[in-house]
MIDOSE-1310 file (N, C-alpha, C; in nm, 2 decimals, decimal comma, always signed):
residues 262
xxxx	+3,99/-2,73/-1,06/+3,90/-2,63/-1,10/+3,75/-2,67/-1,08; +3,74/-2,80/-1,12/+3,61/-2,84/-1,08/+3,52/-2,85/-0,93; +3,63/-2,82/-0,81/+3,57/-2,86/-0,74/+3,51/-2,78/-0,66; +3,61/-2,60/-0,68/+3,51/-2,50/-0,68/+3,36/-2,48/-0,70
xxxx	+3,33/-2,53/-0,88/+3,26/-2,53/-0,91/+3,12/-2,64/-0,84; +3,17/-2,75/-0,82/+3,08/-2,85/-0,76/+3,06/-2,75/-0,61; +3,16/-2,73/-0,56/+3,14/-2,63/-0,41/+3,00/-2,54/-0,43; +3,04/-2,47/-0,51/+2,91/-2,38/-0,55/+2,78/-2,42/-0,58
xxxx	+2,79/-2,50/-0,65/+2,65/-2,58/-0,71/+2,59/-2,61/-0,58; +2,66/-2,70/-0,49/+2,62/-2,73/-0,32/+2,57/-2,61/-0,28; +2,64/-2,56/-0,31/+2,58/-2,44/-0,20/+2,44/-2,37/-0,24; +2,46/-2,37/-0,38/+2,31/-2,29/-0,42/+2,18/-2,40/-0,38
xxxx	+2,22/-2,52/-0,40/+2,15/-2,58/-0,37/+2,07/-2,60/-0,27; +2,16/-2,59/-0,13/+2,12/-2,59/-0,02/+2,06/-2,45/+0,04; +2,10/-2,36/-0,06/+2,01/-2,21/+0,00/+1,88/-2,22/-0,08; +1,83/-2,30/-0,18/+1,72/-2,29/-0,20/+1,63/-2,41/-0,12
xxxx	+1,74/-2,50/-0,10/+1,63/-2,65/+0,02/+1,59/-2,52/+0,11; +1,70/-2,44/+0,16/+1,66/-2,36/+0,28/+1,57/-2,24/+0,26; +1,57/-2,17/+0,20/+1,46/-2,11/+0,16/+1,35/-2,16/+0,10; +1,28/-2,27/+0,10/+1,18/-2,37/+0,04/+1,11/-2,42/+0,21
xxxx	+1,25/-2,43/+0,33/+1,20/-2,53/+0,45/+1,19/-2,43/+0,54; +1,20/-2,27/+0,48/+1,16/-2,15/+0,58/+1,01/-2,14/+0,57; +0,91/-2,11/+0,44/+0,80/-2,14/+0,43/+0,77/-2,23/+0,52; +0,63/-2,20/+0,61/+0,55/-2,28/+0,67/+0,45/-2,38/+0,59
xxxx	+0,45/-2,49/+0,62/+0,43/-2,60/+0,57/+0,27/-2,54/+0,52; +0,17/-2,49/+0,61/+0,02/-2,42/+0,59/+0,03/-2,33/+0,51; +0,14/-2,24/+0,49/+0,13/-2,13/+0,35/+0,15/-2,20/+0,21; +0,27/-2,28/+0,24/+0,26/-2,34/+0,13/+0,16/-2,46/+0,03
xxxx	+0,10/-2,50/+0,14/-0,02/-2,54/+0,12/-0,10/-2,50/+0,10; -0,12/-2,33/+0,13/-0,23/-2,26/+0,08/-0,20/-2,21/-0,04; -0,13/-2,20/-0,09/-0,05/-2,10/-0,22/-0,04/-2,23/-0,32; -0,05/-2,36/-0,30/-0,07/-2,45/-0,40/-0,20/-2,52/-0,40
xxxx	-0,30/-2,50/-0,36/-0,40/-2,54/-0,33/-0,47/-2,53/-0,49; -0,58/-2,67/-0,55/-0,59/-2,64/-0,67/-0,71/-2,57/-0,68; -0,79/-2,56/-0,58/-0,92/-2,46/-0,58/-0,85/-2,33/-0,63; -0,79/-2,28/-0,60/-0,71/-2,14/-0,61/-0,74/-2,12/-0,78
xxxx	-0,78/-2,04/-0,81/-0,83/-1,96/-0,96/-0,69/-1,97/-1,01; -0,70/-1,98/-1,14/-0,57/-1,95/-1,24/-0,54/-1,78/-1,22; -0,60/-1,69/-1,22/-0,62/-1,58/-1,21/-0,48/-1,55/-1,11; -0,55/-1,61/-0,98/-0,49/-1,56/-0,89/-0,33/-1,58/-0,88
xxxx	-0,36/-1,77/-0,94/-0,24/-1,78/-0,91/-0,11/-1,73/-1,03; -0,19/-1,65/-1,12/-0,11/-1,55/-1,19/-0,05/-1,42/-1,12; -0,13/-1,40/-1,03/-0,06/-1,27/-0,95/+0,02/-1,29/-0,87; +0,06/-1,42/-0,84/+0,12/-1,48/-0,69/+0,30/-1,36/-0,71
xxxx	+0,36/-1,38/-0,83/+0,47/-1,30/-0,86/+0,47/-1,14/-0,80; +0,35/-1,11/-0,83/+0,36/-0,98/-0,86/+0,31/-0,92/-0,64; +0,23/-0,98/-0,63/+0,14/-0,98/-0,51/+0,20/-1,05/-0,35; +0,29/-1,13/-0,39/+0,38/-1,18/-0,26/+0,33/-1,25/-0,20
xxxx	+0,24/-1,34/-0,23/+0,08/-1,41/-0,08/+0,21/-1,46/+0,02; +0,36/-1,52/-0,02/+0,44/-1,62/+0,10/+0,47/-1,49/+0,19; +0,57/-1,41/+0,12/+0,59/-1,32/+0,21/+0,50/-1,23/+0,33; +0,37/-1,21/+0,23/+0,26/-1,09/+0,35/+0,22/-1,21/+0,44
xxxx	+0,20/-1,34/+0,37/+0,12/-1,37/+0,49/+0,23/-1,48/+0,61; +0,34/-1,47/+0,59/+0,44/-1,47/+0,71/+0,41/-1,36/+0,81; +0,46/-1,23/+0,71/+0,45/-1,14/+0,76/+0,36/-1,11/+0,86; +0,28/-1,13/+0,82/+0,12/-1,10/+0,92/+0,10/-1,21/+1,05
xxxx	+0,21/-1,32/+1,03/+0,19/-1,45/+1,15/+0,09/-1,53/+1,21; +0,00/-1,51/+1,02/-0,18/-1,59/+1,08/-0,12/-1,69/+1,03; -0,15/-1,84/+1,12/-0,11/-1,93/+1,15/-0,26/-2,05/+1,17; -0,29/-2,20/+1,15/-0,37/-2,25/+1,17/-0,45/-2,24/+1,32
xxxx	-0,63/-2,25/+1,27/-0,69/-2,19/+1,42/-0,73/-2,04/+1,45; -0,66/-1,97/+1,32/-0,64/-1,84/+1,36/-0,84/-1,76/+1,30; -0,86/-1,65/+1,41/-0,98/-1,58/+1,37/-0,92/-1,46/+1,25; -1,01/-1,47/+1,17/-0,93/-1,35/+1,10/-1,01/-1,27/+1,01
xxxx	-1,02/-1,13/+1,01/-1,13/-1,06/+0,93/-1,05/-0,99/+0,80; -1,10/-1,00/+0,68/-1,05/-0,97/+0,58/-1,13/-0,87/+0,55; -1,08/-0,73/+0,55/-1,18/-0,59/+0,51/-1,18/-0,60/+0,37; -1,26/-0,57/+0,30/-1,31/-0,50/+0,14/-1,20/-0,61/+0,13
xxxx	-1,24/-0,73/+0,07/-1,14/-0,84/+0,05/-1,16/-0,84/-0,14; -1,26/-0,77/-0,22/-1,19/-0,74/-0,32/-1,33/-0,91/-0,43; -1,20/-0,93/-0,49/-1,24/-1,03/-0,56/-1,19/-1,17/-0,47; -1,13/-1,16/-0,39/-1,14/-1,30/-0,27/-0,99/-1,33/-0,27
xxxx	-0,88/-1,30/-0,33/-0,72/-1,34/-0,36/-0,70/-1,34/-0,20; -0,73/-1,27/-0,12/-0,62/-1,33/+0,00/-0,75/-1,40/+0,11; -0,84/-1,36/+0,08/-0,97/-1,44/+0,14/-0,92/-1,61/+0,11; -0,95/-1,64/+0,03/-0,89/-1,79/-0,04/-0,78/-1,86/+0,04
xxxx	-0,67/-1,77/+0,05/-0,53/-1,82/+0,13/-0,55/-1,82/+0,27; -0,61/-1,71/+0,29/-0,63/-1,74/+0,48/-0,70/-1,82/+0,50; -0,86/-1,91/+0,41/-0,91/-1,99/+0,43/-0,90/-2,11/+0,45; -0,72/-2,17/+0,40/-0,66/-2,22/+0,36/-0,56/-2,23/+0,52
xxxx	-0,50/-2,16/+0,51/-0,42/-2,12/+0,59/-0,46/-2,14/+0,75; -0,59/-2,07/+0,76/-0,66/-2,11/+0,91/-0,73/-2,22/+0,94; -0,72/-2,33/+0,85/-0,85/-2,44/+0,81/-0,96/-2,42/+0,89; -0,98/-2,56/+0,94/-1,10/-2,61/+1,01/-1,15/-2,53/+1,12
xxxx	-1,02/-2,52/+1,22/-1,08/-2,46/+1,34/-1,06/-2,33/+1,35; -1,04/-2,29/+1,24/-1,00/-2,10/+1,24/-1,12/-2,08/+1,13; -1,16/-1,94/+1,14/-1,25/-1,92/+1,08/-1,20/-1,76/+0,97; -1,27/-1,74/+0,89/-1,21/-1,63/+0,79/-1,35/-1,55/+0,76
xxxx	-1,33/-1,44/+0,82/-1,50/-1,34/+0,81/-1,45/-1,20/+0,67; -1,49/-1,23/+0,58/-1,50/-1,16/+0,46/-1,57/-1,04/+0,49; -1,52/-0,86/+0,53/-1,58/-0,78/+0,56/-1,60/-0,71/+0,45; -1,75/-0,64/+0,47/-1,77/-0,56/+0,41/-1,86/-0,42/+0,39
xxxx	-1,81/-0,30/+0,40/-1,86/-0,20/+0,48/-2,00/-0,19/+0,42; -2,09/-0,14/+0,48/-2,22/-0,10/+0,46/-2,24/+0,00/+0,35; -2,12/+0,05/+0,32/-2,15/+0,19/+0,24/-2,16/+0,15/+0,10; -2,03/+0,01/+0,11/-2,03/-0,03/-0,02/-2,15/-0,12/-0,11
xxxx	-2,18/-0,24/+0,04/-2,32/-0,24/-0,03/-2,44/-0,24/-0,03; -2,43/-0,10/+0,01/-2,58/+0,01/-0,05/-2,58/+0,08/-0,18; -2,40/+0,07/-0,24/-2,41/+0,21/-0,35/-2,34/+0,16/-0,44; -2,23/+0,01/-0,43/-2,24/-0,09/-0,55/-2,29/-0,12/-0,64
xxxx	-2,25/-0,14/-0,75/-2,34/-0,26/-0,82/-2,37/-0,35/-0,80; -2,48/-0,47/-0,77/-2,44/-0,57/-0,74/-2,34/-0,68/-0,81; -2,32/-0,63/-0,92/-2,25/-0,75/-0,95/-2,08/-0,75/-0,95; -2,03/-0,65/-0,86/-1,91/-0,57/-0,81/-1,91/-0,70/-0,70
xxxx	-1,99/-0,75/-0,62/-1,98/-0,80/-0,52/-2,01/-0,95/-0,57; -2,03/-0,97/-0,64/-2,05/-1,12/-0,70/-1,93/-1,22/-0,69; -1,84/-1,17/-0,66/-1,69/-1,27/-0,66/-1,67/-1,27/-0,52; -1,68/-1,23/-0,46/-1,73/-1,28/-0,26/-1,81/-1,28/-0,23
xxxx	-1,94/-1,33/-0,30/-2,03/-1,38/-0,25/-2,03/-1,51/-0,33; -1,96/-1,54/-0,41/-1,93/-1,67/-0,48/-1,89/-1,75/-0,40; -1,73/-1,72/-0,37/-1,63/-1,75/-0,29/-1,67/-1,81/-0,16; -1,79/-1,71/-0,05/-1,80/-1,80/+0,05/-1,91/-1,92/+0,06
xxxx	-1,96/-1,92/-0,08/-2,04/-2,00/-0,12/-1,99/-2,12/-0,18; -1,89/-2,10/-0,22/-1,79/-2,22/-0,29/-1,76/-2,32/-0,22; -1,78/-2,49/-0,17/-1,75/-2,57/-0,13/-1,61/-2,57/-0,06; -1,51/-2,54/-0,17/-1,34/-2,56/-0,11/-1,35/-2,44/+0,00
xxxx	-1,46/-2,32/+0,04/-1,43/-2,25/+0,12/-1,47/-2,20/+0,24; -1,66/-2,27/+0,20/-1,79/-2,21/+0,31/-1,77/-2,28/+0,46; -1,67/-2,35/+0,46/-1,69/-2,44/+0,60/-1,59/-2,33/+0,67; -1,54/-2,28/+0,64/-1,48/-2,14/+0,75/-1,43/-2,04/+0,68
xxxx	-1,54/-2,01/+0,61/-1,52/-1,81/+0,56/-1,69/-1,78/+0,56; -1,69/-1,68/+0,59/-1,86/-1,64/+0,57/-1,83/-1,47/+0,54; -1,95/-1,46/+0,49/-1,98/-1,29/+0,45/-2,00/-1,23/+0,54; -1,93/-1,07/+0,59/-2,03/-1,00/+0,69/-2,05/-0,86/+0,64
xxxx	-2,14/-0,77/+0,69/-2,15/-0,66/+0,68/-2,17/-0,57/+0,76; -2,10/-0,47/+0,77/-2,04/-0,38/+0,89/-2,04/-0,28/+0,82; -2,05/-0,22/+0,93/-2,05/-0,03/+0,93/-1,89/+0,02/+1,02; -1,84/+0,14/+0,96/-1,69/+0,13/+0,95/-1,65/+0,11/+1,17
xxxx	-1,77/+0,11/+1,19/-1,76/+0,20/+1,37/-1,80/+0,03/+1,44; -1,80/-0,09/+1,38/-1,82/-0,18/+1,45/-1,78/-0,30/+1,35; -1,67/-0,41/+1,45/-1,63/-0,53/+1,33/-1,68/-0,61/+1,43; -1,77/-0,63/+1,53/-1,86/-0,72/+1,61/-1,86/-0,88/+1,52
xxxx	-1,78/-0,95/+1,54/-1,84/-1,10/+1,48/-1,85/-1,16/+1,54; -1,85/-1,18/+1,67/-1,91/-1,25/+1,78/-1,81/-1,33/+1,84; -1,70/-1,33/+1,78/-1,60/-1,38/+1,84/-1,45/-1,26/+1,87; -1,30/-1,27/+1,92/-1,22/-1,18/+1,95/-1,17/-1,26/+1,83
xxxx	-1,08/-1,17/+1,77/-1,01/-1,20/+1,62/-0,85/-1,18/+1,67; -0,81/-1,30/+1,59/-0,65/-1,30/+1,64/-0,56/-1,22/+1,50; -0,66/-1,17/+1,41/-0,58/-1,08/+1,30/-0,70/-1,00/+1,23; -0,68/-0,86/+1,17/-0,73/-0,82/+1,08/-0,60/-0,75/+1,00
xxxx	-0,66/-0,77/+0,85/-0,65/-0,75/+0,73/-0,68/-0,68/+0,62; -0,63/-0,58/+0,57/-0,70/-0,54/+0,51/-0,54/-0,44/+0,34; -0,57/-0,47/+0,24/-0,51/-0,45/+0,16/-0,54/-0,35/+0,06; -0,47/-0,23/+0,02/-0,52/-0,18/-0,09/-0,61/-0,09/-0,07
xxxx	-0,67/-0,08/+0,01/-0,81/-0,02/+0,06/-0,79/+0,04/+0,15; -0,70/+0,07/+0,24/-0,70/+0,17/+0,31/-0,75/+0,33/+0,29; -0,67/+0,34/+0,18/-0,67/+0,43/+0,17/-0,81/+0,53/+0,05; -0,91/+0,41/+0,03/-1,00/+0,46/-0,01/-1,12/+0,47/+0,11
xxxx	-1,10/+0,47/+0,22/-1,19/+0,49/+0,32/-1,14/+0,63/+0,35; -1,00/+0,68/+0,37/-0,94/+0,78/+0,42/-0,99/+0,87/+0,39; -0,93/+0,85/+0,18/-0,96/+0,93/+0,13/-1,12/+0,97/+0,06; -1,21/+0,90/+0,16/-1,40/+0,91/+0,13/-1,42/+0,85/-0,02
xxxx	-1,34/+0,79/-0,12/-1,38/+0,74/-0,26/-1,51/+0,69/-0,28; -1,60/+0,78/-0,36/-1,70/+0,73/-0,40/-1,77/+0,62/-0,31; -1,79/+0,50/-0,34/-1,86/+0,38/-0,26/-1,83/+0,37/-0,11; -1,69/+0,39/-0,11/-1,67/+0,40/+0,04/-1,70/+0,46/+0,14
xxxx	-1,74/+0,62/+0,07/-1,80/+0,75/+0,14/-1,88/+0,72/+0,24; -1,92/+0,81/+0,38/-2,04/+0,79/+0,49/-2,07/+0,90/+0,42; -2,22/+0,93/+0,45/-2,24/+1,04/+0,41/-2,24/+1,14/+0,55; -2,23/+1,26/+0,58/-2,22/+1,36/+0,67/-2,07/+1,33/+0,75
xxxx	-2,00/+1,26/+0,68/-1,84/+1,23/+0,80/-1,76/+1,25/+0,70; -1,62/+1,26/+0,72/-1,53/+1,28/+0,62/-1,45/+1,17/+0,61; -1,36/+1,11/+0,52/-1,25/+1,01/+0,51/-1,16/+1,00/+0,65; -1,11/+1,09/+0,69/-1,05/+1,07/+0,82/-1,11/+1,07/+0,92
xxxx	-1,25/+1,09/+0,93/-1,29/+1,06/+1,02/-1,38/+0,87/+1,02; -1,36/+0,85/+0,96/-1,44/+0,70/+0,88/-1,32/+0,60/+0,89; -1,24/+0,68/+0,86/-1,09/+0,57/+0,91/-1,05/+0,54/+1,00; -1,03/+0,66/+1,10/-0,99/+0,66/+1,26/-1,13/+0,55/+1,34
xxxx	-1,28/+0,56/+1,30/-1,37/+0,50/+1,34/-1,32/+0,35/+1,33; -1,26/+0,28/+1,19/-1,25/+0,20/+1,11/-1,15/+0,16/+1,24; -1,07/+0,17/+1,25/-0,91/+0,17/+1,37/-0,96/+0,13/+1,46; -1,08/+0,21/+1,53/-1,13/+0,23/+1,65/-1,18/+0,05/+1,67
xxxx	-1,22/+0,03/+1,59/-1,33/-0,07/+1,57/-1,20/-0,18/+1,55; -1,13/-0,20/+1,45/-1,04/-0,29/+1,51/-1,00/-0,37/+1,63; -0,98/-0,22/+1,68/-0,88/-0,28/+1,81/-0,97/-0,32/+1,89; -1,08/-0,26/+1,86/-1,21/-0,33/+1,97/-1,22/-0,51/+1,96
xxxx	-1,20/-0,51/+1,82/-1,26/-0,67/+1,80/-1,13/-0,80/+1,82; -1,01/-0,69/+1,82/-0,89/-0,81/+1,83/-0,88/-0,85/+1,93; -0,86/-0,97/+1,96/-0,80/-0,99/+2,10/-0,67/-0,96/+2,15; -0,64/-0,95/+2,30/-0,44/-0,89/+2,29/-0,40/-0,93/+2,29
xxxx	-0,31/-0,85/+2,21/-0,21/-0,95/+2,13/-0,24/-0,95/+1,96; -0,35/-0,92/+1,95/-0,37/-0,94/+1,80/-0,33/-0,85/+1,74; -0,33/-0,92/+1,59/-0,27/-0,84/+1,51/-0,33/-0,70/+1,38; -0,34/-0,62/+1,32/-0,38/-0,54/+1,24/-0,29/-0,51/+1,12
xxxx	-0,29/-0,59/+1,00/-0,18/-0,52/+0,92/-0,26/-0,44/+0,79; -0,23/-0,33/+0,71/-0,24/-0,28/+0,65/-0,13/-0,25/+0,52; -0,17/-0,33/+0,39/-0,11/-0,30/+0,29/-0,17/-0,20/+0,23; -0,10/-0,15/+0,14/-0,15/-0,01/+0,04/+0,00/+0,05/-0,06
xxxx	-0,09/+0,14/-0,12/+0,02/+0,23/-0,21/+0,03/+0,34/-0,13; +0,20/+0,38/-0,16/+0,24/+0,50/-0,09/+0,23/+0,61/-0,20; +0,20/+0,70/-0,09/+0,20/+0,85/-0,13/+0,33/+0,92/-0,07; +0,31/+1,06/-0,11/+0,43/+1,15/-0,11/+0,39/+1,16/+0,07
xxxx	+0,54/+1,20/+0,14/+0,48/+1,26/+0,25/+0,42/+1,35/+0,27; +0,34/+1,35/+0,37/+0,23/+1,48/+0,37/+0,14/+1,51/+0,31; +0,05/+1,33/+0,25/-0,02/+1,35/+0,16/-0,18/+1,35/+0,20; -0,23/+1,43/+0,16/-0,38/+1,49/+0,20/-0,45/+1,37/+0,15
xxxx	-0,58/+1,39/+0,32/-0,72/+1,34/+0,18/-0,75/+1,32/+0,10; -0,74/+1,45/+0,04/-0,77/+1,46/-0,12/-0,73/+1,42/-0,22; -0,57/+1,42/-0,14/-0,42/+1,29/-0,23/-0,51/+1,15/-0,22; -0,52/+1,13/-0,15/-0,61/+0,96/-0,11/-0,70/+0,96/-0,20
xxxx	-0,79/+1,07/-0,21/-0,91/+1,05/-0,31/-0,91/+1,01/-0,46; -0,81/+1,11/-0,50/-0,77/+1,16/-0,63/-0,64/+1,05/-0,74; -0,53/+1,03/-0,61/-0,43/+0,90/-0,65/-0,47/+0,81/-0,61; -0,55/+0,76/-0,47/-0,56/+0,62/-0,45/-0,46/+0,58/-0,38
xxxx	-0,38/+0,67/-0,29/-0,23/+0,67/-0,20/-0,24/+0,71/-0,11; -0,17/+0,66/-0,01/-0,18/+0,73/+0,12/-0,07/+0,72/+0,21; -0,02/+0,83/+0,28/+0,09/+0,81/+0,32/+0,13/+0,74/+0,46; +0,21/+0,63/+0,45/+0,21/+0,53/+0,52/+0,26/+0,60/+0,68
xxxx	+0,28/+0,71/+0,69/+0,32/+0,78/+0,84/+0,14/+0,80/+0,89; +0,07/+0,90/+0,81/-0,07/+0,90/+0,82/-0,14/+0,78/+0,88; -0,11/+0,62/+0,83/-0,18/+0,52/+0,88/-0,13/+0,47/+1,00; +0,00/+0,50/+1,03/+0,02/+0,47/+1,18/+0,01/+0,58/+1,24
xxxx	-0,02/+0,69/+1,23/-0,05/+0,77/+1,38/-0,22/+0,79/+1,38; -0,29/+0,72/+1,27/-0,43/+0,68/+1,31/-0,44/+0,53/+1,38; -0,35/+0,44/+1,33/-0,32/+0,33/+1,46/-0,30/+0,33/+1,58; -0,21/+0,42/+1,59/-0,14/+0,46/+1,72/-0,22/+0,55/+1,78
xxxx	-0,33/+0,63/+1,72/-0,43/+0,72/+1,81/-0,53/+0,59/+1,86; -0,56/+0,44/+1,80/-0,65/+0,41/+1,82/-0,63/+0,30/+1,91; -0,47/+0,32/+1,95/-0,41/+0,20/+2,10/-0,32/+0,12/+2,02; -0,31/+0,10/+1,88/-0,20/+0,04/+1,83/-0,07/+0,04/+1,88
xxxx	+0,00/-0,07/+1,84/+0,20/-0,04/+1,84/+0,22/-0,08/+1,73; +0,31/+0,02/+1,65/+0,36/-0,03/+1,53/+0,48/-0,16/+1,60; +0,50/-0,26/+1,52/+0,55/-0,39/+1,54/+0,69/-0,39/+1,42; +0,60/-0,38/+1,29/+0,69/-0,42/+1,21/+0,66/-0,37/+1,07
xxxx	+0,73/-0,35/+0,97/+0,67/-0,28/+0,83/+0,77/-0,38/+0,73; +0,73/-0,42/+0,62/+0,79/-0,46/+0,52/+0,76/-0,42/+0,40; +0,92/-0,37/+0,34/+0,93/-0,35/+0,19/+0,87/-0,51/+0,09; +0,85/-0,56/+0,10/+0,87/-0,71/-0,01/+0,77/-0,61/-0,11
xxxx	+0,67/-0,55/-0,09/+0,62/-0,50/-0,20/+0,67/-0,34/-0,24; +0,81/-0,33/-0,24/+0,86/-0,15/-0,29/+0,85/-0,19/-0,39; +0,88/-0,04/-0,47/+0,92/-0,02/-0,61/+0,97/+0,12/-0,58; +1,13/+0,12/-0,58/+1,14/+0,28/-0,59/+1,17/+0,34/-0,77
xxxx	+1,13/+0,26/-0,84/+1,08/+0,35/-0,94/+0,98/+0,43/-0,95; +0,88/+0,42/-0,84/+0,74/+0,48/-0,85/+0,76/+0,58/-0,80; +0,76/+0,72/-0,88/+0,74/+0,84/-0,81/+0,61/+0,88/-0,76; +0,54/+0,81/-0,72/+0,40/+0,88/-0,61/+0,37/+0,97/-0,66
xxxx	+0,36/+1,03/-0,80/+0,29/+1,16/-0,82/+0,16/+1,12/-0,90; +0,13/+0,94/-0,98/+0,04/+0,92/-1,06/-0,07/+0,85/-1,00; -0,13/+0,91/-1,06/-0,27/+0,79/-0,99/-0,25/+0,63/-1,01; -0,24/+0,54/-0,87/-0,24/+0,37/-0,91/-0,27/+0,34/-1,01
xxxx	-0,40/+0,42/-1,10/-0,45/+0,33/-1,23/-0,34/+0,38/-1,38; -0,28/+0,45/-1,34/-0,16/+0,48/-1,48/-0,12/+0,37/-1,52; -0,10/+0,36/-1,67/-0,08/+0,25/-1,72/+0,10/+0,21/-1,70; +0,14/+0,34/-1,66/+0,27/+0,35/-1,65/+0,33/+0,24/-1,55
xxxx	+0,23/+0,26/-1,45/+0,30/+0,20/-1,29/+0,17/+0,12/-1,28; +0,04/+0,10/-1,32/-0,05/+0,04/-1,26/-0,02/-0,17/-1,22; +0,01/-0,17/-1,12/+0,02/-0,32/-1,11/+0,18/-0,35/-1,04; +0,22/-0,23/-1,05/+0,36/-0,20/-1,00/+0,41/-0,09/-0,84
xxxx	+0,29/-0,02/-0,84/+0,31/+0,08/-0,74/+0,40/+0,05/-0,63; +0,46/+0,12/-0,57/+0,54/+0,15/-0,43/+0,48/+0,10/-0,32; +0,45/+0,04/-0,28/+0,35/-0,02/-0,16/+0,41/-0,03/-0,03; +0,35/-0,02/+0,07/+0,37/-0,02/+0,24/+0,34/-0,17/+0,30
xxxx	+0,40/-0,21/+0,37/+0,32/-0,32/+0,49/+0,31/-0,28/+0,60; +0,24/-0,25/+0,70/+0,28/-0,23/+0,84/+0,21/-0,33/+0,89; +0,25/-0,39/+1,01/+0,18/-0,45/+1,14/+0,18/-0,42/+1,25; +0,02/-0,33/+1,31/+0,02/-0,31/+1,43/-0,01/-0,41/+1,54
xxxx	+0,00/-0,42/+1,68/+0,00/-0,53/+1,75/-0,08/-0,42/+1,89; -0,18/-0,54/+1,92/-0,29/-0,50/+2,00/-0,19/-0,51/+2,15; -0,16/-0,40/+2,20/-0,13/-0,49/+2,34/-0,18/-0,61/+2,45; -0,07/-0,64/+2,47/-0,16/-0,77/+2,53/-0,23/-0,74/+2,67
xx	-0,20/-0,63/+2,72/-0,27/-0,56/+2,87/-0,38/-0,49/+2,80; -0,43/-0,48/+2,70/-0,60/-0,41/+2,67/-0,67/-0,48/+2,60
């Protein structure tokens, strides 16, 4: 009877060596790095950094623009992740800081000030119709935020253009800046299908069919989409900030891929 049991033990064993020696040695390195805030690395559970950023295939060397990167959580990892000879451009739309507070923006402008980070991440600021950083980018990035450009939310707003039209520009401007081959992925919370602007504005959702046929209007290929962040408990009817689901939402990954002939 024991030797079932020892059988088993082996084996769990070896499915965790192997799931430990599937991580790339640079993620993992980024994800334990001790600069990394206690903060963040409280969310690591809930937020997936191994899985999206497999997912996404930014690898050392890599160029990479991080849209409305937030308080800096995946800014940090790709900085990490791309070291020395890759660089990490912290975007940030124009709309936001003209009608921010400034002190909204204080935690990325810390960040690329921070020693463990300023030797390849810098701040930039862009208007949604141009990611020009002077170089061709082998990924953009952008999480969570999608769908507050879509849906025009307060700071994000252009004034005289609507959310879908600010998004599709946003797209446009990607594919301009990647090189082919590159990559575009987009995390977010899902909405119901069929879900309006105004859904985007109001929940803070957006429906993940909506973001690939504004990809795909703007030269995209959808490539690949991952669940690692579902929740089918989440009925899509509450606003992300419900105390109910907040921190829990249904979430999308997609990756679009620049063709390599444009």
């Amino acid at each position: 009877m024991k030797r079932p049991l020892l059988g088993f033990a082996t084996l769990c064993l070896l499915g965790i060596a192997a799931a430990s020696a599937a991580v790339p040695s640079y993620i993992a390195a980024a994800i334990g790095d001790s600069a990394r805030p206690a903060a963040d690395k409280a969310s690591d559970a809930a937020r997936k950094p191994v899985e999206l950023i497999a997912f996404t295939g930014i690898k050392p060397g890599d160029r990479v623009a991080d849209i409305l990167p937030g308080g800096g959580y995946f800014t940090r990892l790709f900085s990490k992740v791309v070291g020395p000879k890759g660089h990490v451009y912290a975007v940030l739309p124009e709309t936001l800081v003209a009608k921010a507070p400034p002190e909204k923006l204080q935690p990325i402008r810390a960040l690329v000030a921070d020693p463990a980070y300023r030797d390849n991440t810098s701040l930039e600021t862009r208007p949604y119709d141009s990611l020009d950083v002077g170089a061709p980018l082998d990924a953009v990035w952008i999480s969570q935020n999608y769908h507050d450009i879509y849906g025009a939310v307060s700071v994000f707003s252009v004034d005289g253009t609507t959310g879908t039209d600010a998004a599709a520009k946003l797209d446009a401007a990607v594919f301009k800046a990647l090189k082919p081959g590159g990559v575009f992925v987009v995390v977010d919370h899902v909405a119901k299908p069929g879900a309006s602007e105004a859904d985007a504005h109001a929940l803070h959702r957006i429906d993940p069919e909506t973001v690939i046929a504004q990809a795909k209007a703007a030269g995209f290929v959808l490539e690949s989409r991952s669940d690692v962040l579902a929740n089918p408990q989440d009925t899509h009817d509450q606003t992300v900030f419900a105390v109910e689901i907040k921190g829990h939402t249904d979430k999308f990954a997609l990756k679009f891929r620049k063709p390599k002939e444009r």
